[in-house]
Residue, then its C-alpha position, 0 to 999 in steps of 0.5 A: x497499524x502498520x510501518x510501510x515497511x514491506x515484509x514480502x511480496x506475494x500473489x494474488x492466487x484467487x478472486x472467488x465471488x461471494x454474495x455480491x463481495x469477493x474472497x481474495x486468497x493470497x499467496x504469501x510468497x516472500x511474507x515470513x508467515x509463521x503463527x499467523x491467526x485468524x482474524x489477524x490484519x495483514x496489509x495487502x497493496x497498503x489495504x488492510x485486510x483480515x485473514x479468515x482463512x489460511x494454510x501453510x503458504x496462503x490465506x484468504x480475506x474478504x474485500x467488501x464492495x467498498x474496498x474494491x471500488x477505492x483501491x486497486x484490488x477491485x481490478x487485480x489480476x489472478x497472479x499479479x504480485x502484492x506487497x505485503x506486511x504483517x500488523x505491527x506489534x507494540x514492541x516493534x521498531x517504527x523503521x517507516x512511518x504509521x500506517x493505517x492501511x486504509x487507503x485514501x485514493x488512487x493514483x497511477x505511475x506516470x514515469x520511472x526515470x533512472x537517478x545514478x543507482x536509484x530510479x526516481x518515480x512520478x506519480x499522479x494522484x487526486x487533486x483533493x489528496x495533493x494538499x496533504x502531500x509535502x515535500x519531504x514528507x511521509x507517504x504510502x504508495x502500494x503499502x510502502x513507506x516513501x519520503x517525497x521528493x517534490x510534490x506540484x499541482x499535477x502529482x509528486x515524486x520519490x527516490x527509489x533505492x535499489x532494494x525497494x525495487x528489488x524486494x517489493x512489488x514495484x520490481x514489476x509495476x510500470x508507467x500507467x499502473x494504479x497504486x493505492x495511495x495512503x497520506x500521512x495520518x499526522x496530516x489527516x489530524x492537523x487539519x481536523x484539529x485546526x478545522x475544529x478551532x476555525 
């Protein structure tokens, strides 16, 4: 599990082709990165991955087929920046909200729009997500934590502040880029809950 709050932000370094998949390696950059272990989850873009691999700044996961094919780490580029967050620990201040780290679908960014000191930023997202987006509700965008400002049939809307500009990957993602977007769990729940009583 993971928070959405971002530790830091790095590169993807390498994209090896192995067996049909891939093996990503990811320079930390930004990510405190001290007693890392293997087999450890690491959240990439909001993606969920295991390290297999690591040096003192860097670390290797594998993205199977399914993975790339349902978010944006099928299309990235060596050296595009990621945001970044270790697994969360049991003793761990909740500063966003819970996040699996498996992503639902992708969306694309389709205005960033200044707001006084903030930026606001639209966003388009799949119709068969939209229904579980609220307004003033939790959602994950690229791996961060945000509160939504307005959702309607077309997309939704977030407030910026300058610090997660500035300390994420947003600093350098524009209008017409894809985002991995992941719903709030609580609302994944509700529905099978009341699914199963209909």
């Amino acid at each position: 599990m993971f928070t959405g709050i971002i530790e830091g932000v790095g590169r993807l370094a390498t994209r090896e082709p192995r067996g049909g998949d891939v093996r990503l390696r990811i320079s930390t950059g930004t990510l405190p990165f001290e007693r890392v272990q293997l087999g450890e989850s690491i959240a990439v873009n909001g993606v969920c991955l295991t390290v297999v691999d690591h040096g003192q700044d860097w670390f290797d996961a594998d993205a199977s087929n399914e993975t790339l094919s349902l978010t944006t780490l099928g299309r990235l580029q060596a050296g595009a920046p990621v945001n970044l967050e270790r697994a969360m620990r049991p003793d761990d201040r909740l500063g966003g909200h819970l996040v699996s780290g498996h992503v639902d679908g992708v969306g694309s960014v389709e205005s960033v729009t200044p707001d006084a000191r903030a930026q606001r930023w639209r966003f388009t997202a799949p119709k068969d997500l939209l229904r579980y987006i609220a307004r003033k509700g939790s959602i994950c965008v690229d791996g961060v934590s945000l509160t939504v400002n307005a959702v309607d049939d077309g997309g939704f809307e977030v407030a910026l502040v300058p610090h997660t500009v500035a300390h994420t990957a947003f600093a350098t993602t524009n209008p017409g880029d894809a985002v991995n977007l992941e719903i709030d769990l609580v609302a994944r729940y509700v529905e099978r809950l009341l699914g199963e009583r209909a």
